[in-house]
VOGU-3710 file (C-alpha; in Angstrom, 3 decimals, decimal comma):
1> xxxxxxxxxx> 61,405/84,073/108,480  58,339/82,233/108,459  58,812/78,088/108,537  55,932/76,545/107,786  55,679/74,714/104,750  53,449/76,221/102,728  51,322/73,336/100,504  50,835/74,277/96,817  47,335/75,006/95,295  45,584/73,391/92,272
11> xxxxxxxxxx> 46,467/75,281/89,159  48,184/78,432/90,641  51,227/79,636/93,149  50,026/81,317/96,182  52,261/83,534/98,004  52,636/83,156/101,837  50,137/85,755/103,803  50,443/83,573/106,260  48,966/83,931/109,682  52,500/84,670/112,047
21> xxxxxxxxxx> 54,452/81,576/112,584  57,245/80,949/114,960  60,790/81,210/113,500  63,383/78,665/113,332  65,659/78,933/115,818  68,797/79,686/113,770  66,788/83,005/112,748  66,927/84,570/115,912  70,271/83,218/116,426  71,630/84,865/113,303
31> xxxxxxxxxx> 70,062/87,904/114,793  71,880/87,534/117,801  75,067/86,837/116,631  75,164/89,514/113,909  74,221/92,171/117,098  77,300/90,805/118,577  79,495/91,499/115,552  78,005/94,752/115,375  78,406/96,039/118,096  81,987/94,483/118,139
41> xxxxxxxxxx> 83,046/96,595/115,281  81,706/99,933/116,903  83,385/99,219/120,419  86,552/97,117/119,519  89,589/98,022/117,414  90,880/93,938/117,725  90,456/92,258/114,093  90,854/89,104/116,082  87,496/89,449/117,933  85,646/90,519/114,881
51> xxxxxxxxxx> 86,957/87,069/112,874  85,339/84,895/116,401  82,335/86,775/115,809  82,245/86,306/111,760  83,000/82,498/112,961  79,808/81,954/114,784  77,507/84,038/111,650  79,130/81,815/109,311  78,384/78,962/111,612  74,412/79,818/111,593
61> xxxxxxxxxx> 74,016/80,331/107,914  75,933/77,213/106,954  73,273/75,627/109,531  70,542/77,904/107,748  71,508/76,932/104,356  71,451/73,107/104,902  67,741/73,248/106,301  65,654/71,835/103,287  62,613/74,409/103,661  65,492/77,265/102,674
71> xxxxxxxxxx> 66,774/75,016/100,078  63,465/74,936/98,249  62,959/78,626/98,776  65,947/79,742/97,542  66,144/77,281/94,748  62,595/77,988/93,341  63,689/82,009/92,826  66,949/80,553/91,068  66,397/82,575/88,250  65,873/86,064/89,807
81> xxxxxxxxxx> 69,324/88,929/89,712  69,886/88,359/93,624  71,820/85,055/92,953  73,879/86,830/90,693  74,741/89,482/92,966  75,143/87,378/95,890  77,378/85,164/94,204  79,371/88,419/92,226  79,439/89,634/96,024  81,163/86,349/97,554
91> xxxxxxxxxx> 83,886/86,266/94,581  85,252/90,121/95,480  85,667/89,016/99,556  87,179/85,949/98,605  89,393/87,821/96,535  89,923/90,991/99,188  90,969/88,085/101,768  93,198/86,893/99,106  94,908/90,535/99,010  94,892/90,740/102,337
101> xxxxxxxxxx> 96,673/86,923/102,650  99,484/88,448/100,463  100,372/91,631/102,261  100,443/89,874/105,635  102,783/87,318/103,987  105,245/89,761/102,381  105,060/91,921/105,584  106,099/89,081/107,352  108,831/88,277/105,411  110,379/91,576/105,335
111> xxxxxxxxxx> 109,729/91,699/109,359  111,711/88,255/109,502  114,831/89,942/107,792  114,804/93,103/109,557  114,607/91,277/112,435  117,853/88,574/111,638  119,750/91,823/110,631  119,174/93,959/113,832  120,245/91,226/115,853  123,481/90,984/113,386
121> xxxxxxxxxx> 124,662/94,437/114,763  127,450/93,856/116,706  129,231/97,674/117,384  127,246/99,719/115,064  129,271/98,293/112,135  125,411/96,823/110,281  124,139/99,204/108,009  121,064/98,806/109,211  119,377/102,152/107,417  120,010/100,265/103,995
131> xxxxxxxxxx> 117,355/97,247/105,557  114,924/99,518/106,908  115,018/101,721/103,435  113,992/98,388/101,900  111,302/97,469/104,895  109,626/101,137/103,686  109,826/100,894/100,536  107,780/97,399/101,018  105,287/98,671/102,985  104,725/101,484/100,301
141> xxxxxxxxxx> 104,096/98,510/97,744  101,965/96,615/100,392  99,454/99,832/100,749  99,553/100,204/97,283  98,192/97,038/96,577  95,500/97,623/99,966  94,364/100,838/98,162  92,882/99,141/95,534  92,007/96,745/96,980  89,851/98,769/99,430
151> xxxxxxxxxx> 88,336/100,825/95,713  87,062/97,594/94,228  85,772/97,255/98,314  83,996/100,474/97,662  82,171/99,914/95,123  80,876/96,253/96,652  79,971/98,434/99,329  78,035/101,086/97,265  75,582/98,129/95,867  73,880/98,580/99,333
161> xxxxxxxxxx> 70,392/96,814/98,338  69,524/93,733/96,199  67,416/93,730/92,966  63,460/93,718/94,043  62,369/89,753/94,573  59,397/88,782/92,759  58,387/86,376/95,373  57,399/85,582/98,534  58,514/87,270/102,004  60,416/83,906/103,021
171> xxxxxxxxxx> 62,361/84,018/100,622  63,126/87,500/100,874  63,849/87,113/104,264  67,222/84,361/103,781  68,249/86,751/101,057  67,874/89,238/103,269  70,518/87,814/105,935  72,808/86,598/103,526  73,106/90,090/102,344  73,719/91,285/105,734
181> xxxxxxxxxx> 76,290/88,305/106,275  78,240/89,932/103,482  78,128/93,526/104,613  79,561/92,886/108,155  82,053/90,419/106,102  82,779/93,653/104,042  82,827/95,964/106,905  85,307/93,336/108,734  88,085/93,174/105,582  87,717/96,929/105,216
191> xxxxxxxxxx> 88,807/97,293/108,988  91,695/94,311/108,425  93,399/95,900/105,503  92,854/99,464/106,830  94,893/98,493/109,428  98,018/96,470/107,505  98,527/99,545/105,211  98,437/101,654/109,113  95,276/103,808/107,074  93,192/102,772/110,178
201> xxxxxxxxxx> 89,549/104,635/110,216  89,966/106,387/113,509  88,580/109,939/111,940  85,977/110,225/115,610  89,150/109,621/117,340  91,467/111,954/115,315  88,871/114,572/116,192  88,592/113,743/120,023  92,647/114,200/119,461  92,214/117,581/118,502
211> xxxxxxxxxx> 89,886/118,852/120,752  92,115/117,151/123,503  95,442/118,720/122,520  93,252/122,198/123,359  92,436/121,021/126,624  94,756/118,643/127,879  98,565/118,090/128,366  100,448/117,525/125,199  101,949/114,649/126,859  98,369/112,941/127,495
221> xxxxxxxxxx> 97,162/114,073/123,790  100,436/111,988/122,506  100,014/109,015/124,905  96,264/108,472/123,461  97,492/108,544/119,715  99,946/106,695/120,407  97,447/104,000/122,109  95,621/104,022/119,111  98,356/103,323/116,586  98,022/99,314/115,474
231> xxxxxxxxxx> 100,987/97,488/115,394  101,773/98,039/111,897  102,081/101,378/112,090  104,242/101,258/115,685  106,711/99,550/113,785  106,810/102,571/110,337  106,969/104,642/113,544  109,639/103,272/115,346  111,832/102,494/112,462  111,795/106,196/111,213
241> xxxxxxxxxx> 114,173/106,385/114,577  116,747/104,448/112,688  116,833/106,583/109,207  119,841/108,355/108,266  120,919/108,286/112,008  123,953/106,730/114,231  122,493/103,295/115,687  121,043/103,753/119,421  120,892/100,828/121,134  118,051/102,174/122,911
251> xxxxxxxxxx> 116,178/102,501/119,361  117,044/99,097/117,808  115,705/98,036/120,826  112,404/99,544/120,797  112,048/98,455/117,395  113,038/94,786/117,715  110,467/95,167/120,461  107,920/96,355/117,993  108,569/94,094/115,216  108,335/91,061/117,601
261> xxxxxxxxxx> 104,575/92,135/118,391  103,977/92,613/114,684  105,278/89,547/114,235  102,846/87,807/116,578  100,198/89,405/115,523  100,587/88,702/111,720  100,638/84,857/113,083  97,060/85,591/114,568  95,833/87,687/111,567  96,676/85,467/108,498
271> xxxxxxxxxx> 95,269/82,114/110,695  91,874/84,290/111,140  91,884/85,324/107,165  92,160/81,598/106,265  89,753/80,498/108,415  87,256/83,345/106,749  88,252/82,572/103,350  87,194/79,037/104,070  83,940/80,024/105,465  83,228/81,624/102,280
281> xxxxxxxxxx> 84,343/79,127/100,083  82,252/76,740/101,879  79,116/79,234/101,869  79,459/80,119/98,309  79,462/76,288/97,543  76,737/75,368/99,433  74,391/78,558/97,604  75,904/77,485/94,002  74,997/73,440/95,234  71,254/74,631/95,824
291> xxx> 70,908/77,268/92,769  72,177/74,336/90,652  69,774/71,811/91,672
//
């Protein structure tokens, strides 16, 4: 993005065919961190890195947004379809965090009273399969929910380029990164909600799986899936021990073990999808501020 101001003509509008200028330095930081996050979500399976890195984008296009010279650019094409999609965009992840705020909070809640009634048992005489029936038969409403929630995802998704601009390349260029800002925000959700309803996207790792179970031990094959299996879905796992069966103490002890990492990491998930819904609450005010103006 070029930074120079450009000074109008008599009686006309030029656009910029500028000679090259030097960006501003939150350009090539945006750049940088937007690698990061990239490259985060092809390497790393923790949703908790991916919300630091969607921190520090945020952070550079709050700082981009407040600079006057994008002000006036993005106020003076106003008028033109991309503020409508941008701001049509920003309304489905604010409500995708919202879906994804309520299934963390009703999986916690159910976690909480499977937990209180494990440690109730005292001789086997807890019915404990009547709880974890009900803990299921949650989830199955929780995914339920995520499904759809991932569909009206989809098609956010599918709207992969903006309306042409019928302006300069400046301009183009901060619509550009917002754009981008919301596709990694998309790609980010997609990956947190994936992995609440336990319908993680590991399909290259599914298919290393198979070709390893040819090759390898069964016990090694097993491990590795079992590695890969987030802590939602440890917990559907472990709990299918307990179904219909005579309590093990060695079970309700893997599973208290399981649900007290779920636990935790709930805690770390719903304080990461605050802090992003507030990052776009506070971007899609500032765009609606200068659009307005």
């Amino acid at each position: 993005m070029a930074v120079s101001v450009l000074k109008p003509k008599a009686n006309y509008h030029a656009r910029s065919i500028s000679s090259p200028s030097r960006p501003h330095p939150l350009v090539p930081q945006f750049n940088e961190q937007l690698c990061k996050l990239q490259a985060c979500e092809a390497t790393s399976s923790l949703i908790s890195r991916k919300f630091s890195g969607l921190k520090d984008l945020h952070d550079c296009v709050d700082n981009l947004l407040f600079l006057p010279l994008t002000q006036q650019m993005l106020a003076r094409t106003r008028h033109e379809k991309w503020a409508d999609e941008l701001l049509e965009g920003s309304l489905s992840l604010l409500d995708a965090c919202g879906a994804a705020k309520e299934a963390l909070l009703q999986t916690k809640d159910h976690v909480t009273e499977l937990e209180s009634s494990l440690r109730r048992i005292r001789g086997g005489e807890c019915r404990i399969s009547t709880k974890v029936e009900k803990y299921l038969a949650s989830r199955k409403r929780v995914i339920k929910a995520i499904h759809k929630t991932l569909k009206n995802l989809k098609g956010l998704n599918n709207k992969c380029s903006f309306s042409p601009l019928n302006t300069d390349s400046e301009a183009l260029s901060i619509v550009s990164k917002l754009r981008e800002m919301e596709m990694v925000t998309l790609t980010v959700l997609e990956s947190l909600l994936s992995s609440i309803s336990g319908s993680t996207m590991r399909s290259k790792a599914r298919s290393w799986s198979l070709v390893s179970k040819l090759i390898h031990h069964k016990q090694v094959a097993c491990e590795e899936e079992a590695a890969d299996l987030t802590d939602f879905e440890k917990v559907d796992s472990a709990l299918n021990t307990l179904k219909g069966k005579s309590i093990n103490p060695v079970h309700v002890e893997n599973v208290q073990n399981e649900l007290g990492k779920l636990d935790s990491s709930i805690q770390d998930l719903e304080e990461g999808v605050e802090l992003l819904s507030r990052r776009l609450m506070k971007t899609r005010v500032s765009l609606l501020n200068i659009l307005n103006h």
